[in-house]
C-alpha positions as CSV (number, residue, x, y, z in Angstrom):
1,X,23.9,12.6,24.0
2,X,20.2,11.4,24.7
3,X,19.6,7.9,25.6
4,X,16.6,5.5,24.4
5,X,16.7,2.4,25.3
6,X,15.5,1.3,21.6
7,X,15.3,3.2,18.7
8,X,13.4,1.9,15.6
9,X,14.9,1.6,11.8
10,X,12.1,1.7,9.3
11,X,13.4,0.6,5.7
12,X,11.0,2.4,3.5
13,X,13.1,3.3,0.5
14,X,12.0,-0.1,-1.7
15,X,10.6,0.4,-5.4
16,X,8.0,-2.5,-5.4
17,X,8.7,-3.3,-8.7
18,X,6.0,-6.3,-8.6
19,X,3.3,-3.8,-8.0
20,X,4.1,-2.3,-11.5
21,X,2.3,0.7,-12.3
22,X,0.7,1.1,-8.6
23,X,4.9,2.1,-7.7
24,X,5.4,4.3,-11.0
25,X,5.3,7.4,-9.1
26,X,5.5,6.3,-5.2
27,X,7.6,4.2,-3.1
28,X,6.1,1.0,-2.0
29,X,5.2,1.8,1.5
30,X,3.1,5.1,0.4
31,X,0.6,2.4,-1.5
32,X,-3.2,2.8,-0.3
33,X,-4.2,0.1,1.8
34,X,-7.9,-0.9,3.2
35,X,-9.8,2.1,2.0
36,X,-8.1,5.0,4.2
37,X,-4.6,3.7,4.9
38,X,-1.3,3.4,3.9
39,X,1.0,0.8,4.2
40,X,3.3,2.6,6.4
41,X,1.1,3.0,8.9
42,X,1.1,-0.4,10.1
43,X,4.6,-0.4,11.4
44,X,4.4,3.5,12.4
45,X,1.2,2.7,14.4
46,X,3.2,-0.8,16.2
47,X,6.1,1.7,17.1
48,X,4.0,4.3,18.8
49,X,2.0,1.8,20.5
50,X,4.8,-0.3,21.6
51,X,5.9,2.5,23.4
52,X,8.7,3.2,20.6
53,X,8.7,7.2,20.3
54,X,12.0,7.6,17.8
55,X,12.0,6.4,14.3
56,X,13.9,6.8,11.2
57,X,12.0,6.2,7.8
58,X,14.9,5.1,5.4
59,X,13.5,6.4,2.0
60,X,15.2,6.4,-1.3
61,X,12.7,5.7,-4.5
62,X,10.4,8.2,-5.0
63,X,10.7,9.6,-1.6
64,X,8.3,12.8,-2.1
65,X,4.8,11.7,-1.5
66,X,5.9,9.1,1.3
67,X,7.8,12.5,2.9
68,X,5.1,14.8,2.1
69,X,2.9,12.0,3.9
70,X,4.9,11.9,6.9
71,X,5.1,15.1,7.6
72,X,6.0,15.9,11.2
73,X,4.7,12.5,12.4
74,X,1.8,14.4,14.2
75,X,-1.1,11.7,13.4
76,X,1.2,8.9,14.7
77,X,2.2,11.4,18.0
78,X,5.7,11.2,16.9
79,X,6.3,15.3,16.4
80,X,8.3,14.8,19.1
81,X,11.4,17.5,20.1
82,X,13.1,14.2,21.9
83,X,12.6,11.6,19.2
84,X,9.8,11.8,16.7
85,X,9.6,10.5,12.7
86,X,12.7,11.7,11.0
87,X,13.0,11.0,7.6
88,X,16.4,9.7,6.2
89,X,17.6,10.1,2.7
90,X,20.7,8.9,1.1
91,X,23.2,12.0,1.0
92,X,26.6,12.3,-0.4
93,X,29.7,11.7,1.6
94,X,32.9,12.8,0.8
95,X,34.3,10.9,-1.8
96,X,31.9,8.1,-2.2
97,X,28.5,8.1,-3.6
98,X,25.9,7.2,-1.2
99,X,22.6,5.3,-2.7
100,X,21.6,3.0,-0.1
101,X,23.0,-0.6,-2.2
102,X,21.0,-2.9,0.2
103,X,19.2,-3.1,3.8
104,X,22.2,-3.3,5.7
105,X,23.9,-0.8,3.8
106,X,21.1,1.3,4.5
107,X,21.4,1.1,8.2
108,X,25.4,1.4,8.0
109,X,25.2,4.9,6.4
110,X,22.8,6.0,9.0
111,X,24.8,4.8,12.0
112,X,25.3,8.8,13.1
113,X,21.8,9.2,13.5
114,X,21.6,5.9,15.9
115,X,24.4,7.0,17.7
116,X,22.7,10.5,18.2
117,X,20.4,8.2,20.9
118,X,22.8,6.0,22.2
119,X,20.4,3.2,22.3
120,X,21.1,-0.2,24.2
121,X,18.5,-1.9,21.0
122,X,17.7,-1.1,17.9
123,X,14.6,-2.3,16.0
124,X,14.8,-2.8,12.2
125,X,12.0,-3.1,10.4
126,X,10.1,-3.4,6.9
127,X,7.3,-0.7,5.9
128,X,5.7,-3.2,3.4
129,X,4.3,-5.7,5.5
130,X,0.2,-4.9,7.0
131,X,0.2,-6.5,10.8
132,X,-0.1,-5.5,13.9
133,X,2.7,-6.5,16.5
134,X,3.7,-5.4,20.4
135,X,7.6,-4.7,19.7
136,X,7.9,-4.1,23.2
137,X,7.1,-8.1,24.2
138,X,9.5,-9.1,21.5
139,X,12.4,-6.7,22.9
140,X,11.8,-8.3,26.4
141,X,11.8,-11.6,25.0
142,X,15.1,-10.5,23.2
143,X,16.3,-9.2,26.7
144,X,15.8,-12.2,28.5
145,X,17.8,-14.4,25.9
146,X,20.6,-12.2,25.7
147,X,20.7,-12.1,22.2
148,X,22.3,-10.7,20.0
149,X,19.4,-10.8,16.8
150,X,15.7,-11.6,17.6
151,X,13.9,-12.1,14.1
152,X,10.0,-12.2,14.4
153,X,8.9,-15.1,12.6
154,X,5.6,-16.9,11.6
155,X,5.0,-20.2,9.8
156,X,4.1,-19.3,5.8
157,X,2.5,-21.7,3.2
158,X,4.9,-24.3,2.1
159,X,4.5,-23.4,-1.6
160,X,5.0,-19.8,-0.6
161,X,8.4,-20.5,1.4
162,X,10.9,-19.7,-1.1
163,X,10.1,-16.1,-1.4
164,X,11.2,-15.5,2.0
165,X,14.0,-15.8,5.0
166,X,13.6,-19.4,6.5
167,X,14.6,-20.6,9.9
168,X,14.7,-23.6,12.3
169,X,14.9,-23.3,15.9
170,X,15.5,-25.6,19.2
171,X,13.3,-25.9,22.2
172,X,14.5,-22.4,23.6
173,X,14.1,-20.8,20.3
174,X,17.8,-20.0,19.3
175,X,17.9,-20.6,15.7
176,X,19.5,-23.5,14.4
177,X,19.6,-23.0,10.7
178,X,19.0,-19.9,8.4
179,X,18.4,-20.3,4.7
180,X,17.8,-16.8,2.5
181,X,14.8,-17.5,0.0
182,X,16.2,-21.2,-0.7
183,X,14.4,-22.9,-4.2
184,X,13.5,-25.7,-2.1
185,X,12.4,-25.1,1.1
186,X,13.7,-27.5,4.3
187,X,11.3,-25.7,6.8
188,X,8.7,-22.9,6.5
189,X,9.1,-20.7,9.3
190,X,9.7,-17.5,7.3
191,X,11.4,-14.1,8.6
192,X,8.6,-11.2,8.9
193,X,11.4,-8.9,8.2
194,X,11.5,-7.9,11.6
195,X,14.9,-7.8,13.7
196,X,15.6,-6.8,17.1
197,X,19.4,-6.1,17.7
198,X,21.7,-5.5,20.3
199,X,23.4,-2.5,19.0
200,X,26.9,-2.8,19.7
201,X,26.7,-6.0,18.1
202,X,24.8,-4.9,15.6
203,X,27.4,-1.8,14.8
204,X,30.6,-4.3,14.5
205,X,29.0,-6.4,12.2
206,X,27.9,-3.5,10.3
207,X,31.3,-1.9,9.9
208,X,32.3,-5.6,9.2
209,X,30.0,-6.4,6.4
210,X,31.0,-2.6,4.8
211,X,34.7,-3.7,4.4
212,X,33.6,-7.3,2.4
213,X,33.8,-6.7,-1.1
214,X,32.3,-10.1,-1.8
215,X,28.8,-8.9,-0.2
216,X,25.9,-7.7,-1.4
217,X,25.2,-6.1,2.4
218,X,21.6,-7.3,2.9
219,X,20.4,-8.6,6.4
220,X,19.0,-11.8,5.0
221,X,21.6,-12.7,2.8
222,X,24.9,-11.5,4.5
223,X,24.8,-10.1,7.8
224,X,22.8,-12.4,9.5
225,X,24.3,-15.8,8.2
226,X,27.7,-14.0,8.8
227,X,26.1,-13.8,13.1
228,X,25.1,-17.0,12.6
229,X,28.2,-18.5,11.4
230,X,30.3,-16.7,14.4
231,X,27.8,-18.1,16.3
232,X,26.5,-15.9,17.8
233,X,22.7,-15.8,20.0
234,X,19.9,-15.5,17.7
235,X,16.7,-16.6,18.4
236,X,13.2,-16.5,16.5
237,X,10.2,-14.8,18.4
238,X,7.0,-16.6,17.1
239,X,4.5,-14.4,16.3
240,X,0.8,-15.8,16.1
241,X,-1.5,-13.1,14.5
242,X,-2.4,-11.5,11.1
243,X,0.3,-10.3,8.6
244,X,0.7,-10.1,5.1
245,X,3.6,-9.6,2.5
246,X,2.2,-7.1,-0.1
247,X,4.6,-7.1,-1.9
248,X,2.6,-8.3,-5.1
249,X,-0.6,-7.4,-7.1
250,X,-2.1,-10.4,-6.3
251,X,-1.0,-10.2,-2.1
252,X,-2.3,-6.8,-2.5
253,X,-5.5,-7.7,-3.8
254,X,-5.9,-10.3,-1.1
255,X,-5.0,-8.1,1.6
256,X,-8.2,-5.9,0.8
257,X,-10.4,-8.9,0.4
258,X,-9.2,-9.8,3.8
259,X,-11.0,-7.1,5.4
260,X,-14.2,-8.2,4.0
261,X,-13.7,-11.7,4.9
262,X,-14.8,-11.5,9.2
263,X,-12.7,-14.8,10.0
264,X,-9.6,-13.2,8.5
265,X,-9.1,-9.6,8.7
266,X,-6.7,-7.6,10.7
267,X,-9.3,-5.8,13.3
268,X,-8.5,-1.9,12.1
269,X,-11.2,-0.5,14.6
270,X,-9.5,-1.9,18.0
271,X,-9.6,1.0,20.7
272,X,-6.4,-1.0,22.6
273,X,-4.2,-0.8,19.1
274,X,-5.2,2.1,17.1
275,X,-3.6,2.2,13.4
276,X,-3.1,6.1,13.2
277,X,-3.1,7.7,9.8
278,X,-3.4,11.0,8.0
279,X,-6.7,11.8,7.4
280,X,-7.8,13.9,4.7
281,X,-10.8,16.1,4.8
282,X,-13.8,14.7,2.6
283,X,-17.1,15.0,3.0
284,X,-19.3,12.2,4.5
285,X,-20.6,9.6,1.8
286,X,-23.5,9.4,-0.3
287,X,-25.1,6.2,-1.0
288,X,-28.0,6.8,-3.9
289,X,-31.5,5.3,-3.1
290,X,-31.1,3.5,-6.3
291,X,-27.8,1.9,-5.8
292,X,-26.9,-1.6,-4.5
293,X,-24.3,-2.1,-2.0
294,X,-23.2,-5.5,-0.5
295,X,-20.4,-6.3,1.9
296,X,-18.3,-3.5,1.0
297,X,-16.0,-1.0,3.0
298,X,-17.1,2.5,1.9
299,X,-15.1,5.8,3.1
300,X,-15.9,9.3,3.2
301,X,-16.4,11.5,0.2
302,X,-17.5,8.7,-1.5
303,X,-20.6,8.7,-3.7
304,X,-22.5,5.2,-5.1
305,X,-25.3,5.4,-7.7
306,X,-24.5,2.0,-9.3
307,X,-24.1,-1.6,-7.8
308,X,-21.4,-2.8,-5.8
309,X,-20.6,-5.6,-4.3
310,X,-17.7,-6.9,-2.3
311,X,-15.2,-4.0,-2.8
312,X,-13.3,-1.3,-0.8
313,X,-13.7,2.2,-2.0
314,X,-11.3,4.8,-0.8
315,X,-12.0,8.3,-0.2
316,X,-13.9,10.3,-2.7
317,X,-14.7,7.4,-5.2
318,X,-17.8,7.9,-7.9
319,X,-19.9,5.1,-8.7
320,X,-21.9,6.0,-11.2
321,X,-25.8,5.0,-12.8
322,X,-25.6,2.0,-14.2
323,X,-21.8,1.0,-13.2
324,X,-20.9,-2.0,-11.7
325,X,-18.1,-3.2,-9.4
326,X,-17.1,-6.3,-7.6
327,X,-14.2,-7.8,-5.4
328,X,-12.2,-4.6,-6.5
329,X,-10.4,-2.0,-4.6
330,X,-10.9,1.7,-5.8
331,X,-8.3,3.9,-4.9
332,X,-8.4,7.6,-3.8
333,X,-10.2,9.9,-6.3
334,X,-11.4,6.9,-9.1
335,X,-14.4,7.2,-10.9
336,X,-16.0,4.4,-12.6
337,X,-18.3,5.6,-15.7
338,X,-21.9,4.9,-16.2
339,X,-22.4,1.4,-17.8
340,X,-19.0,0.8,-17.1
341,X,-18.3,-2.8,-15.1
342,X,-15.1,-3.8,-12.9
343,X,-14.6,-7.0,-11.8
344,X,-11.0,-8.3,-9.9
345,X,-9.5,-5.1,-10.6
346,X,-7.2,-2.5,-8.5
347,X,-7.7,1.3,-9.5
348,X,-5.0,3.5,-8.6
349,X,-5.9,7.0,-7.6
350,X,-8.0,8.9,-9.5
351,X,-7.9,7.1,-12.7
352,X,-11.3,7.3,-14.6
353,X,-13.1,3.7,-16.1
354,X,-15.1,5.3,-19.2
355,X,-18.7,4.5,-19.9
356,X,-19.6,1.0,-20.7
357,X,-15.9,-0.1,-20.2
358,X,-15.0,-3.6,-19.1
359,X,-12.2,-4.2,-17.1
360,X,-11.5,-7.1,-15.2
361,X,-12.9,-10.4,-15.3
362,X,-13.7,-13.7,-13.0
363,X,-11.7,-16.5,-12.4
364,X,-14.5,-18.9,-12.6
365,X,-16.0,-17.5,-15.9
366,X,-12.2,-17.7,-17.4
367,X,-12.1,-21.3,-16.1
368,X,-15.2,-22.3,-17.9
369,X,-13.8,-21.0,-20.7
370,X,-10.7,-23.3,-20.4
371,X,-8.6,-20.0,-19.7
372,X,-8.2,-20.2,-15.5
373,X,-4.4,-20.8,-15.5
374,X,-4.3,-16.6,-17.1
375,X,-6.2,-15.1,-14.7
376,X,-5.2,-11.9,-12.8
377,X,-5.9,-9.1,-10.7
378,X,-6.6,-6.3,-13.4
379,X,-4.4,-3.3,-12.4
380,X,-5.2,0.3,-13.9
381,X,-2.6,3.5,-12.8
382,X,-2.7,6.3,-11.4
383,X,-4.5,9.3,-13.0
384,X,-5.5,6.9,-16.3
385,X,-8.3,7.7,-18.6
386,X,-10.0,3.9,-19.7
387,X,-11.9,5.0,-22.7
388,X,-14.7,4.1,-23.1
389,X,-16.8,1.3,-24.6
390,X,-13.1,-0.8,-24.0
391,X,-12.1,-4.0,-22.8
392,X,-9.4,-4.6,-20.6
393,X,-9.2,-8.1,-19.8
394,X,-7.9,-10.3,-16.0
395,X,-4.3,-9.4,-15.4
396,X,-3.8,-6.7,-17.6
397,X,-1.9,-3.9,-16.0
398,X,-2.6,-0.2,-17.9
399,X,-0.5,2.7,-16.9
């Protein structure tokens, strides 16, 4: 039996059905992020750097591109003979079926593979959240209480608060009260969806919460009130930097906008907290004498005739003559036609914006208009052909 001290438990299986046609064909955590990322990466890159060298990815809908993604973990150093990325799909047992049913399920049918590395703590976390976070201060914080749960937590917006976990918390931190995505909000300390457990505390009220018939075997909603009620020591670790839930278009959006804003982005190029990722081999960019660039995040492979302003391009984007895009994220492989125009839009990998198309459109113009409360992040999918000449107004979501 090998022994770690703390294994991780990365819950990667989720469909993302806010992010519509961007999750047709992918799982949520496999979803381009900041112009050469994924979304998995975040938490991947936090494990290795924390020191955390054994993690399963949990993956259930549409589990091949995230898998073929992974790989043997070798751009996060986790092709590891003791440890490493292992990637953990729901299999049939006998007699049952097996599709993970919720997060805590998820967990409880991998309990072998925990048990395979004897761990004293086991770290459970979410691979649809961008943030960068030192699990190995929130483990020793979780040590020095004793507890049984330690659930990372940061204040949110109060008109935002309902989406998530809420807690309250004494002096010492031990949580006081625990309210699951309440319709009105008491307090708006929100869960990040990170969880530091004890194991053998964790494994009883797993085996526990598989035996109730009356739950629906989530973290949030069951197993940690049941802790809670039984009283037992959970405690909240504040956490004080950047995260975002992108779970939704719009959060998505925002998230890539963030890195363009200098007071608000997550610092990607910091040599003491490298986020690793699979590179893929591109050329270097070509920025046309003609074109017009402005505050934009550009990768490789890319090429730029036309004007853009305000946007993050992903590897091997075109930009045509004549094109023009602004506060928009272009995915891997897009091309935007000549003439064509995107404004507030999100193009999903190598979808094509015909000629003179339109898509996407300002809140303020729509406001001036009288039209601001329908405005939306335009959204076209993967591998769609806009044709062109067409119009495809704020919001809108084409697959």
């Amino acid at each position: 039996m090998r022994n770690k001290e703390c294994i991780a438990m990365l819950l990667a299986g989720g469909q993302g059905s806010r992010l519509g046609v961007l999750t047709q064909t992918i799982a949520k955590p496999a979803v381009p992020y900041g112009g050469k990322y994924r979304i998995i990466d975040f938490p991947l890159s936090n494990c290795v750097n924390s020191g955390i060298d054994t993690v399963g990815v949990l993956t259930q809908y549409q589990p091949l591109e995230l898998a073929d993604y992974l790989g043997n973990g070798q751009p996060w150093d986790l092709d590891r003979a003791d440890g490493g990325v292992h990637i953990l799909a729901p299999y049939q047992q006998i007699g049952e079926s097996s599709w993970y049913t919720n997060t805590a399920n998820a967990i409880f049918q991998n309990i072998n593979f925990i048990e395979r590395y004897n761990p004293e703590y086991v770290l459970v976390l979410s691979g649809d959240h961008i943030y960068k976070m030192d699990y190995a201060k929130m483990l020793d914080f979780h040590k020095e209480k004793n507890a049984a749960c330690t659930i990372a937590m940061l204040e949110v917006p109060w008109d935002e608060a309902s989406r998530f976990g809420l807690m309250n918390t004494d002096a010492s931190g031990r949580i006081t009260e625990f309210e699951e995505k309440p319709p009105e909000p008491k307090f708006n300390t929100a869960s990040m969806g990170v969880y530091v457990f004890t194991w053998d505390k964790l494994l009883r009220y797993l085996e526990n919460d598989s035996k109730n018939p009356d739950s629906s075997h989530d973290f949030g909603h069951d197993l940690i009130p049941a802790m809670h009620k039984n009283n037992e020591l959970l405690f909240g670790y504040k956490f004080g930097g950047y995260w975002k839930d992108v779970g939704t278009i719009d959060s998505l959006w925002d998230a890539n906008m963030d890195l363009l804003r200098s007071a608000e982005q997550i610092q990607l190029g910091d040599p003491d907290w490298r986020i690793y990722y699979k590179s893929t081999a591109a050329p270097p960019q070509y920025i046309a004498e003609e074109a017009q660039v402005r505050d934009c995040l550009i990768s490789e492979g890319c090429e730029v005739y036309g004007d853009v302003d305000y946007s993050v391009l992903f590897a091997n984007t075109l930009i045509e003559p004549g094109a023009r895009v602004e506060y928009s994220v272009l995915m891997p492989g897009a091309v935007v036609k000549a003439g064509a125009a995107l404004s507030y839009a999100i193009v999903a990998e190598n979808a094509v914006i015909g000629e003179n198309a339109t898509v996407g459109e300002s809140g303020e113009s729509m406001a001036a208009r009288g039209e601001g409360e329908k405005w939306g992040v335009a959204v076209i999918g993967k591998g769609v052909q806009v044709v062109p000449g067409s119009v495809i107004g704020a919001g809108a979501m084409v697959g």
